[in-house]
C-alpha atoms as one frame of an Amber mdcrd trajectory, in Angstrom:
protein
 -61.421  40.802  71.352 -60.926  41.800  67.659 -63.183  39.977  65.070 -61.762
  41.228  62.127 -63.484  43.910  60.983 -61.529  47.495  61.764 -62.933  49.651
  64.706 -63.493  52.934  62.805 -67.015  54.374  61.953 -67.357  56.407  58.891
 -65.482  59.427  57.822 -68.510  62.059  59.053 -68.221  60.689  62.430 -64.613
  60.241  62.934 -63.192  62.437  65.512 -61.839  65.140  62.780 -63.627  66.955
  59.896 -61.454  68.479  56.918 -62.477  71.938  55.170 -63.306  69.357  52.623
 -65.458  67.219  54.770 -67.769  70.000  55.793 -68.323  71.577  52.282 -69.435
  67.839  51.526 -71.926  68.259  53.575 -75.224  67.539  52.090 -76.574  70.268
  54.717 -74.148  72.390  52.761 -75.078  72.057  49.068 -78.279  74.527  48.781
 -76.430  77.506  49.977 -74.195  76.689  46.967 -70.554  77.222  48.631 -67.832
  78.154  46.338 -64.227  78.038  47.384 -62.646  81.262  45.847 -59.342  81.328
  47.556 -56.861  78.465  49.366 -58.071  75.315  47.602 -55.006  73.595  48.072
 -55.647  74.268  51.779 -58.938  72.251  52.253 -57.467  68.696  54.202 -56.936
  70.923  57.148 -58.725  69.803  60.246 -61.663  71.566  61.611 -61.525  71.778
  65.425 -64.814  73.614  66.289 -67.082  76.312  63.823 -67.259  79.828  65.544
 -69.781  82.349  64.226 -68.365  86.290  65.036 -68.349  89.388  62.871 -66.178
  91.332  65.318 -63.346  92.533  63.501 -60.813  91.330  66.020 -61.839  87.779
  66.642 -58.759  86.358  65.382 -57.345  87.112  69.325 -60.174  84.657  70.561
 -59.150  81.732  68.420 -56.845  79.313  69.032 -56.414  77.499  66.162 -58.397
  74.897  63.721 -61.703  77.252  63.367 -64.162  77.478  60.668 -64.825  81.200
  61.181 -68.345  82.052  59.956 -69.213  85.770  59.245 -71.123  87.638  56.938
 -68.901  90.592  56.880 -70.993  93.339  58.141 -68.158  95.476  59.320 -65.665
  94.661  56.673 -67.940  96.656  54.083 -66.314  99.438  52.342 -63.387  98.982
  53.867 -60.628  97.172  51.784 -57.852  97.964  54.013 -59.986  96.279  57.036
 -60.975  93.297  54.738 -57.117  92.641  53.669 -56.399  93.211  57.548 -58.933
  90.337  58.753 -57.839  87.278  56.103 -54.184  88.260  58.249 -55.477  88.099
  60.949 -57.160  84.557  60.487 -54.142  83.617  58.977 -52.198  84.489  62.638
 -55.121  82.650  64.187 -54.283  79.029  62.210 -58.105  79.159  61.210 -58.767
  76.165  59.194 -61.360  78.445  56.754 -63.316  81.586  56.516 -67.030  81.286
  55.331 -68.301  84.399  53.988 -71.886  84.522  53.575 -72.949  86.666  50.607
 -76.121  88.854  50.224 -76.462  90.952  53.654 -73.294  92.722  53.182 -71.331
  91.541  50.259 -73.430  90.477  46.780 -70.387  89.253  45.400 -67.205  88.066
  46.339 -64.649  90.943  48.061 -61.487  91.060  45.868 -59.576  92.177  48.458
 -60.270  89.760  51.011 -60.021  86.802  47.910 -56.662  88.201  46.733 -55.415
  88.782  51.078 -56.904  84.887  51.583 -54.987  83.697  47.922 -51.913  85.326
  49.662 -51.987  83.551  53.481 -52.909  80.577  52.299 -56.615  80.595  53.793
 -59.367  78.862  52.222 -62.188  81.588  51.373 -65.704  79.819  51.105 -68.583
  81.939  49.782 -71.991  80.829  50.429 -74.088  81.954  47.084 -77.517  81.774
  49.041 -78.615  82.609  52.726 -77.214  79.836  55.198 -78.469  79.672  58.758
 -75.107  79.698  60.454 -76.583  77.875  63.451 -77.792  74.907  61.609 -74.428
  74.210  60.463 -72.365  74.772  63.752 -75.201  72.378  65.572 -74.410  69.918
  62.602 -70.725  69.742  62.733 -70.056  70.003  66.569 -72.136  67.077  66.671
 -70.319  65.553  64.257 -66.815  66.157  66.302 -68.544  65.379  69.467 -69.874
  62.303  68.703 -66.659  61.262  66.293 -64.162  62.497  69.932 -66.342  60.000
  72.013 -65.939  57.270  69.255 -62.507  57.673  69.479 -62.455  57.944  73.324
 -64.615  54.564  72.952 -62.380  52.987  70.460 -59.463  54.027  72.827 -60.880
  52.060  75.666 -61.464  49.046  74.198 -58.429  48.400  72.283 -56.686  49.602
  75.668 -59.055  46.653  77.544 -59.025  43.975  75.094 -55.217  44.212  75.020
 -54.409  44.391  78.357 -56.139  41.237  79.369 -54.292  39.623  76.704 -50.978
  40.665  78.126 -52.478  40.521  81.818 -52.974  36.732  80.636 -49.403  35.777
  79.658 -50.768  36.054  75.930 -47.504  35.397  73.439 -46.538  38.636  71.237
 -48.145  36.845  67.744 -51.548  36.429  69.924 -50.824  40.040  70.750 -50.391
  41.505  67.470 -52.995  39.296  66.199 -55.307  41.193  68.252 -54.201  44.377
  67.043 -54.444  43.718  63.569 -58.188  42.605  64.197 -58.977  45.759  65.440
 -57.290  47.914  62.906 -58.222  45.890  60.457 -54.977  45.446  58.399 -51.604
  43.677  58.825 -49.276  44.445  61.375 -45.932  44.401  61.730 -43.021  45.035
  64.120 -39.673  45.322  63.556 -36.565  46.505  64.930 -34.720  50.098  64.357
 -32.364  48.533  61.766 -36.119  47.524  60.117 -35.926  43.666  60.670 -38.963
  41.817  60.878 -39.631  40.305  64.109 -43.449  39.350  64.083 -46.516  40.316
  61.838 -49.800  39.870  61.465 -52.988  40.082  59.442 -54.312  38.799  55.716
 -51.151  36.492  54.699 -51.515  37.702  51.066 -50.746  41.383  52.383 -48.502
  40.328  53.890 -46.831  38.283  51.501 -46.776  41.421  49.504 -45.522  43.630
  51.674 -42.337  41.308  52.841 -41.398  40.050  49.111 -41.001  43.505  48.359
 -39.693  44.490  51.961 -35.772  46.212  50.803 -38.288  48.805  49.283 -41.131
  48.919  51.817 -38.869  49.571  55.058 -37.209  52.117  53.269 -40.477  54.167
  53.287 -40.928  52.809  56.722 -37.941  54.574  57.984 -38.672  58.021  55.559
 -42.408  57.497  57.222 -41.377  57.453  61.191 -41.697  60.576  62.825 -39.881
  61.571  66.349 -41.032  60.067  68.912 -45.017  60.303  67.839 -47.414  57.670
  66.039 -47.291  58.958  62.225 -49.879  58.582  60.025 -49.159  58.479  56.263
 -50.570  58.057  52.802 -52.142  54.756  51.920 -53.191  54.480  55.960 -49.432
  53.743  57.015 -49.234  54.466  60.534 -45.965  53.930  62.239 -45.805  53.904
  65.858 -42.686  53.661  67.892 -41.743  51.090  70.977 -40.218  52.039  73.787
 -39.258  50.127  76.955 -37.681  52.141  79.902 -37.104  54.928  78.109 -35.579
  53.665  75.284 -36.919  53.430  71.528 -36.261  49.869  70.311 -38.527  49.232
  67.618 -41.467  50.408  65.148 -44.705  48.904  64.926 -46.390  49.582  61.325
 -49.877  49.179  60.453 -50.393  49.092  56.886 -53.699  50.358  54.707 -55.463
  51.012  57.418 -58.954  52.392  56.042 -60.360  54.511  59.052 -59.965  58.082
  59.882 -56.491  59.672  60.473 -56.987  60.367  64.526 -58.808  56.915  64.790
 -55.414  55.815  63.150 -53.255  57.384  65.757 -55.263  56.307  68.670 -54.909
  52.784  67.112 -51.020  53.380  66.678 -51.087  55.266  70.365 -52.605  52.035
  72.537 -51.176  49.220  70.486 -47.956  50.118  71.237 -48.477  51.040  74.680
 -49.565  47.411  74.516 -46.387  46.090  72.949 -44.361  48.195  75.168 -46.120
  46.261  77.935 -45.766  43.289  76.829 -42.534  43.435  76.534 -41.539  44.356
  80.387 -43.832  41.509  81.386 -41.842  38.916  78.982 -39.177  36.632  79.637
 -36.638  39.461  80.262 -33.826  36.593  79.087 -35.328  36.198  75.455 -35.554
  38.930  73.607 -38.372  39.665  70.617 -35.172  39.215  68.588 -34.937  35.558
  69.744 -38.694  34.720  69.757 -38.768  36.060  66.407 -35.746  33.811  64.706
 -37.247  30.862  66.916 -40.510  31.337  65.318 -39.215  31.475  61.917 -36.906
  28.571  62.685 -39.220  26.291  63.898 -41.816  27.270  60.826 -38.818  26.442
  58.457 -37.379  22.931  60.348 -41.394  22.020  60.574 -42.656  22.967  56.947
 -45.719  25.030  58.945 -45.125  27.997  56.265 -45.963  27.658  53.109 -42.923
  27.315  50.003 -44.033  30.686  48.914 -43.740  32.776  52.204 -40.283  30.864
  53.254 -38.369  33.204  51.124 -40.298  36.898  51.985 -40.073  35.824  55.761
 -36.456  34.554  56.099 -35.160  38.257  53.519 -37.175  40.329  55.712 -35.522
  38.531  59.062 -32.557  39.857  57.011 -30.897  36.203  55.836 -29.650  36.344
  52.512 -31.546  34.386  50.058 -30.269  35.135  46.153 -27.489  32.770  45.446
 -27.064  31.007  48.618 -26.237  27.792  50.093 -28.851  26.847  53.615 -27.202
  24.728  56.234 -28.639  23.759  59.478 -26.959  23.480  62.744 -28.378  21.608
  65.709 -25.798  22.869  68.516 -26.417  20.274  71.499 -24.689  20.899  75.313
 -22.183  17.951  76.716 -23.453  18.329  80.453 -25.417  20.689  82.283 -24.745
  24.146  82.060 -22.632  26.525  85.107 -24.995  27.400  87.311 -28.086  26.166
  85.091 -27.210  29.109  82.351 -28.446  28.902  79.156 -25.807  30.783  77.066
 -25.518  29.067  74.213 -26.967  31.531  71.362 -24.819  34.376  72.454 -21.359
  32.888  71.808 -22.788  31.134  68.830 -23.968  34.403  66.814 -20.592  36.014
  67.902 -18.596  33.016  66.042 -21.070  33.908  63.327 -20.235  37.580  63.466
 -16.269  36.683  62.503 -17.055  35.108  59.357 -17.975  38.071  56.921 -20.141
  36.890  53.991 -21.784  34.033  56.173 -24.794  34.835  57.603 -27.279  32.696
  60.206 -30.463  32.962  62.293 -29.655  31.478  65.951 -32.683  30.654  68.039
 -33.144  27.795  71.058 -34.635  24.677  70.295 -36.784  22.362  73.740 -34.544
  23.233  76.523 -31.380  21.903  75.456 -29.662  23.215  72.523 -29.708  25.501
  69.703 -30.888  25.501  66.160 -28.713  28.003  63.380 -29.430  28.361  59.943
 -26.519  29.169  58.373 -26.443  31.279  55.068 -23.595  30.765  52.366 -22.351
  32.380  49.188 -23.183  30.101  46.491 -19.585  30.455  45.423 -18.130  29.634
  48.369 -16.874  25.878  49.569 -20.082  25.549  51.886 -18.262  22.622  54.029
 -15.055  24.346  54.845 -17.214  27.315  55.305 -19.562  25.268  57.985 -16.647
  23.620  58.968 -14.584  27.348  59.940 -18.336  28.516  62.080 -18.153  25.288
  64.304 -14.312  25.516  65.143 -15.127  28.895  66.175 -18.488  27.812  68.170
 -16.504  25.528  70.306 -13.487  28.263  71.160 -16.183  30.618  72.124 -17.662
  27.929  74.403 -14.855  26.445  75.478 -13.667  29.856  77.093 -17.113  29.875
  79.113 -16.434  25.797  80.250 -18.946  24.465  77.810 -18.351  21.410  75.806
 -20.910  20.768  72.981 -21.752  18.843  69.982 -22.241  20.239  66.180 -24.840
  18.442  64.062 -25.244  19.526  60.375 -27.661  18.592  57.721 -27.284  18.894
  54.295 -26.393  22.291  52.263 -29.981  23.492  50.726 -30.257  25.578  47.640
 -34.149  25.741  48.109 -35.655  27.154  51.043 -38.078  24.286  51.359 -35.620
  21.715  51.242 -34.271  22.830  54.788 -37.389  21.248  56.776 -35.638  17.581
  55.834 -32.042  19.004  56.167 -33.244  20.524  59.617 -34.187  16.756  60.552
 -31.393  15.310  59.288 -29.383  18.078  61.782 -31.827  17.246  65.181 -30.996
  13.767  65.235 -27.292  13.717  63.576 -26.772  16.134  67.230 -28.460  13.643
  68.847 -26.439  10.590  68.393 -23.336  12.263  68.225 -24.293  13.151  72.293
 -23.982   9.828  72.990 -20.872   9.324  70.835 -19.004  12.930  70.240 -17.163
  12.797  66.708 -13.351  14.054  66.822 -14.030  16.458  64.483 -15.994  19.874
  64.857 -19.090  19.026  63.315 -20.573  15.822  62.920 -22.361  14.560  59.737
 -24.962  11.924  58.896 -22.213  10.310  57.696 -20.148  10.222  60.687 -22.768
   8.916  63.431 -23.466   6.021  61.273 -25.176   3.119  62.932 -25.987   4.705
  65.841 -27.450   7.987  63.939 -29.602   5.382  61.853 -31.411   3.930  64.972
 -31.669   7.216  66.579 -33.783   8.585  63.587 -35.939   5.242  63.941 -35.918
   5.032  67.370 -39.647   6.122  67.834 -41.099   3.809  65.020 -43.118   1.398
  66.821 -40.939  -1.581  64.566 -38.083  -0.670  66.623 -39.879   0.128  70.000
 -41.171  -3.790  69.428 -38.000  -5.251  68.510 -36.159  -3.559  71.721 -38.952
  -5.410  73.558 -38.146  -8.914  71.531 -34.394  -8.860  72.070 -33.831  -7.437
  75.313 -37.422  -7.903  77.217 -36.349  -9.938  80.512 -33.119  -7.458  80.793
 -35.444  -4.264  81.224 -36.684  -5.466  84.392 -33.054  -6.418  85.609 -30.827
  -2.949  84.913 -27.610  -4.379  86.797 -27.529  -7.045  83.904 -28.168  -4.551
  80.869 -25.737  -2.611  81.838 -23.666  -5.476  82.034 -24.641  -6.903  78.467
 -23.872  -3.048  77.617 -20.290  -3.187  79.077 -19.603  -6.368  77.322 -20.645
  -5.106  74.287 -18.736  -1.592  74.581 -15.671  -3.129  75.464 -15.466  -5.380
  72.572 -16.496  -8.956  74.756 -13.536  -8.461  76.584 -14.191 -10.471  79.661
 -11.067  -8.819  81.959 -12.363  -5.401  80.850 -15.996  -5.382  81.159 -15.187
  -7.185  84.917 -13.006  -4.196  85.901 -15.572  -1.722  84.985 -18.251  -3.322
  87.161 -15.630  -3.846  89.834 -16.017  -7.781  90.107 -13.872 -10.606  89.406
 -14.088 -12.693  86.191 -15.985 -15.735  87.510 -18.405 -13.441  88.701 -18.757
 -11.894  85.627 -19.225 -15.247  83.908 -22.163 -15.861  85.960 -23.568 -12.987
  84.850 -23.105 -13.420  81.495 -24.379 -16.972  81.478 -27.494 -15.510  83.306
 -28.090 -12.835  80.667 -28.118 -16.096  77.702 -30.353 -18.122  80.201 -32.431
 -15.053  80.261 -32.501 -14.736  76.535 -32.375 -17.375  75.263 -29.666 -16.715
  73.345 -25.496 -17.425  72.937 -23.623 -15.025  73.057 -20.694 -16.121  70.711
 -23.301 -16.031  68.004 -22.665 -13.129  66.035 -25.961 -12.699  64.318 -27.565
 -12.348  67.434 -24.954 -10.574  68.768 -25.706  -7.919  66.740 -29.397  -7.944
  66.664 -28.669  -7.159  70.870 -26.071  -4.538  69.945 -28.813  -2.659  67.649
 -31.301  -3.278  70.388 -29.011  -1.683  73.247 -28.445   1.245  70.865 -32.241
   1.772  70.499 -32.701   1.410  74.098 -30.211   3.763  74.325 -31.770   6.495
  71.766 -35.058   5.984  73.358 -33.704   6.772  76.669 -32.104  10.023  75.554
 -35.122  11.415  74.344 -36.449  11.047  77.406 -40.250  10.062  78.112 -42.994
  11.327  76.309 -40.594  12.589  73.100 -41.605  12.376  69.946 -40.850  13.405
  65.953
């Protein structure tokens, strides 16, 4: 497991050396090098250091060489000299090291001007260099950075596999991977929406307030098919599942070497890619992500000052608009135990241009949608327009549902109480559906009241104190419940329960002798009707449920 600190060792041991990095050398220094030609060359890679002074070499190379020589058979010869800086150039050599005093005291002009020409960095060594001492200095240095990287390689491979082996979720995933790179990471989606991150939260708060700009480089940045590494330590890394690119995952500022960077970029999103096949193949990262930032916003669990970065770069609208929750709650169970409700619900969102909404699942039955409104627009005909077209789209699939709204939000951190407001507006308009399309806190009234107090432990105690000796007996609650529903008519309530009236007059004599009460009382009438509705709430929520 990551603890925080990036896997990379320092530059010298990393599994590449630049021209640059070997002339830095402190080995180097006394044979005072001088770079005469190519300077603009010297960040290219050094694969291996070869020492030759054949004049053909350049058809043993393949590319990335330091080619060490002292240029014993180029002397004299300025056509030969002018022929070998080609012939390295052919080769890709990374440099040519010319060591001066056996056969050159000074620097060849022809081979400076040939190397100025092709683009190959000319080094001349000013003093005698043992040529051995330096290849034994830098192979080890490549050797030993190669295995580091192997090592690093197998580790993040390990670490993250037993996470994903372990039914680890994708933020404990990328968690992971941002301790071992040591910087924040992000995924996203190819049309560059955020969809999890990870890392320092002040990074990242920096990188998402600014994110319009940021993906923009993100998508300039990402290569073909390969991790890329940019400036800065951006590496960008793409995500593929069966063959198919679907995503990006970007690690930025990370500090280590470039190839420690890519094997980072290689196995994290071999990981991801992973992770993915072994999800819930019926919710995408798409719906984990809007449920994460959902339940963050209807929860307060994010701060006031990431709300806005988060929900821009989940790409909501945020300048000017007006925030209105949904709480979207089933009427029965669903064909063949289907849970379908966010698909029709984002296409109703998708035919109202200029609105905008996250749609995620909420528990296991319903769905939470955070809708996003033009400031100039009429926000409750706009809400109003979404939920007529919710229940079309449902009603074609032979779903019936209930709309719950909270109020419209101008701040970001005002939706957490609005989101509340929504939950349990849906909630007791299931037990009493409104006529209209979507149901206010206004509309559920007396019911909606108790069910947002139904789990104080007041209420819990005065459901005990008004109906105690009927929550033993449920054939007489439900009778009291009958009576009450059907507005104390006698004839009604005893056709419902299928008896005659006398019988039902015992009944209801039994339910006063039980309580103590009269029924044609109407003050304690209603302290039973309040108490049935709380029963009622409490039974709803089922056992166990809480805020």
């Amino acid at each position: 497991m990551g603890d925080g600190r990036p896997d990379t060792p320092p530059a010298s041991t990393a599994g590449r050396l630049t021209v640059r990095d070997v002339l830095d050398l402190d080995l180097v220094a006394p044979w005072v090098p001088e770079v005469v030609a190519g300077s603009a060359h010297l960040h290219r890679a050094v694969r291996w250091l070869h020492v030759a002074e054949a004049l053909d070499v350049g058809v043993m190379l393949s590319g990335g060489e330091m080619v060490l020589t002292t240029g014993l058979l180029l002397a004299g010869d300025e056509r030969a000299q002018r022929e070998y800086v080609e012939s390295m150039q052919r080769a890709d050599v990374a440099a040519v090291v010319l060591g001066l005093g056996r056969a050159f005291r000074t620097t060849p002009e022809p081979m400076r001007r040939a190397a100025e020409r092709c683009g190959v960095p000319l080094i001349v060594l000013h003093r005698p260099a043992p040529f051995a001492r330096l290849t034994e200095e830098v192979h080890a240095r490549l050797v030993h950075g190669r295995f580091a990287a192997l090592d690093l390689s197998d580790r993040v491979r390990s670490s993250l596999t037993a996470l994903n082996l372990s039914g680890a979720s994708l933020q404990q995933v990328l968690d992971e991977i941002a301790a071992h790179s040591g910087c924040p990471a992000v995924v996203v989606n190819l049309a560059q929406r955020v969809l999890a991150s990870a890392g320092d939260k002040g990074s990242l708060n920096d990188l998402l307030r600014d994110w319009e700009r940021v993906s923009g480089q993100v998508a300039e940045l990402a290569g073909s098919g390969a991790v890329t590494v940019g400036p800065d330590g951006w590496i960008v890394a793409p995500l593929e599942a069966r063959g198919r690119q679907w995503g990006r995952l970007v690690l930025f500022g990370h500090r280590g070497p470039e190839e420690f960077g890519r094997v980072l970029g290689a196995r994290a999103s071999e990981a991801l890619a992973m992770h993915r096949l072994l999800g819930d193949q019926d919710r995408g990262w798409e719906d984990q992500a809007a449920e994460s930032l959902l339940h963050d916003l209807a929860t307060g669990t994010a701060r006031p000052e990431q709300l806005v970065t988060r929900v821009r770069a989940a790409g909501l609208p945020v300048n000017r608009r007006i925030f209105v929750p949904l709480v979207v709650r089933p009427l029965g169970a669903a064909p063949e135990g289907r849970d379908d409700l966010p698909e029709p619900i984002e296409h109703a969102l998708a035919e109202h241009p200029g609105v905008a909404g996250l749609v995620a699942r909420i528990g296991t039955a319903g769905t939470a949608v955070l809708l996003s409104i033009p400031a100039g627009q009429d926000a409750d005909a706009a809400v109003r327009k979404v939920a007529v077209r919710v229940h079309e789209e449902l009603a074609g699939r032979g779903r019936t549902v209930v709309v719950g709204a909270g109020f419209g939000c101008r701040e970001l951190d005002e939706v957490r109480r609005s989101f509340v407001e929504a939950v349990h507006v849906a909630d007791a308009a299931v037990a009493g559906p409104p006529d209209a399309p979507v149901a206010r806190l206004r509309d559920v009234r007396l019911r909606g009241l108790v069910r947002l107090l139904r789990d104080e432990p007041e209420l819990q105690a005065f459901i005990g104190r008004e109906l105690g000796p009927l929550l033993g007996n449920p054939a007489l609650l439900e009778v009291l419940r009958t009576y009450l529903a059907t507005g104390r008519n006698k004839s009604a309530a005893a056709q419902v329960h299928h008896v005659s009236r006398p019988a039902l007059y015992r009944r209801l004599q039994s339910i006063e002798s039980l309580l103590g009460i009269d029924l044609d009382d109407w003050e304690q009438l209603t302290s039973l009707y309040v108490a049935l509705l709380a029963h009622e709430a409490q039974r709803a929520a089922g056992p166990g449920s809480g805020r």
